[in-house]
C-alpha positions as CSV (number, residue, x, y, z in Angstrom):
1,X,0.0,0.0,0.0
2,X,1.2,2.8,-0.8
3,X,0.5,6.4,1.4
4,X,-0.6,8.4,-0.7
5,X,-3.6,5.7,-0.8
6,X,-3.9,6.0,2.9
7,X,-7.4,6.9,3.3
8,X,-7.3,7.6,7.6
9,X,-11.0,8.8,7.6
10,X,-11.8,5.2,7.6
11,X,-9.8,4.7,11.0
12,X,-13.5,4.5,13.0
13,X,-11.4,5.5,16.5
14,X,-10.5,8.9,16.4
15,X,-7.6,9.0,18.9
16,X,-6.2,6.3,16.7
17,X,-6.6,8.5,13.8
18,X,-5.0,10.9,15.9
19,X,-2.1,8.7,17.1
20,X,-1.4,7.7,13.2
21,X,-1.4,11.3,12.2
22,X,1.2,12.3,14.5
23,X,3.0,9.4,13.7
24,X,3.4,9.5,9.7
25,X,4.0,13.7,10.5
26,X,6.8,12.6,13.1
27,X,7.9,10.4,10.3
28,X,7.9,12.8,7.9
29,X,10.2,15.2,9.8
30,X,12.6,12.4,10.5
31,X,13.1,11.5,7.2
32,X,13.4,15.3,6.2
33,X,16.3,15.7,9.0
34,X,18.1,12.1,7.6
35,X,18.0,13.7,4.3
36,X,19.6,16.5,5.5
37,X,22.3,15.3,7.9
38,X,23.3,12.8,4.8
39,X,23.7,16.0,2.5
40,X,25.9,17.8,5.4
41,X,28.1,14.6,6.1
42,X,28.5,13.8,2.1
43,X,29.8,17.6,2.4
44,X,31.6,17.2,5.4
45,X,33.4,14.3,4.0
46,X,34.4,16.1,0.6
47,X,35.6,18.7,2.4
48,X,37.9,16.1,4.3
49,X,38.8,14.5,0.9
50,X,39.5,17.7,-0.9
51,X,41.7,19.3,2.6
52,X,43.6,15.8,1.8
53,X,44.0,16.2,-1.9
54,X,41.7,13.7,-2.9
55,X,38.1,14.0,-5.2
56,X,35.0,14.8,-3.2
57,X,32.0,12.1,-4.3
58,X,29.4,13.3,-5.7
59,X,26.1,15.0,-3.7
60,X,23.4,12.9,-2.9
61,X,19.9,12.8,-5.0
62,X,16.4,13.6,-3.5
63,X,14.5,10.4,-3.9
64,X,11.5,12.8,-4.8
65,X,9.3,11.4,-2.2
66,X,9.1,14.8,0.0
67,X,5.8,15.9,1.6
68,X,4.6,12.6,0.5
69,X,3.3,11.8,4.3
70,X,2.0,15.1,5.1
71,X,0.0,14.9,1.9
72,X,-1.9,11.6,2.8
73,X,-2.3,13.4,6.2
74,X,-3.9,16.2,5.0
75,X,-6.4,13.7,2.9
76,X,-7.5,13.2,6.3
77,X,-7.8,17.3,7.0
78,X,-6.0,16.4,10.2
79,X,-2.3,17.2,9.9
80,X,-1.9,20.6,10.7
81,X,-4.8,20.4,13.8
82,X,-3.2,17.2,15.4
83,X,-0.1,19.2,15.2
84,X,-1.2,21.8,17.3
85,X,-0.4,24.4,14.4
């Protein structure tokens, strides 16, 4: 399955809903700050290379899935409320 076919307004329990909402959102922002702490160590470690003489690798590719969680949230019309923004 995948979650952009994540349909939570069928989840009957609403604190479960809820729970499940802040989860995939928590996940979300995880996977944002992996992405990012890869890009700064690829950097990091080019930097290292390059101080040392040596070729840099090159950067690291998006895998194009961003905001792919927060939009099957917002299917829901949840994200932003469970969030407390």
């Amino acid at each position: 399955m995948v979650l952009e076919d994540l349909d939570l307004s069928r989840i009957g329990d609403p604190y479960a809903r809820e729970c499940i909402v802040r989860l995939l959102n928590l996940v979300e922002k995880l996977a944002i700050e992996v992405r990012t702490l890869q890009e700064e160590n690829q950097r990091l470690q080019d930097e290292n290379a390059r101080l040392k003489g040596e070729k840099g690798k090159s950067d690291i590719k998006a895998n194009g899935r961003s905001g792919l969680l927060l939009r099957s949230v917002a299917h829901a019309g949840r994200a932003s409320e469970v969030m407390g923004r």
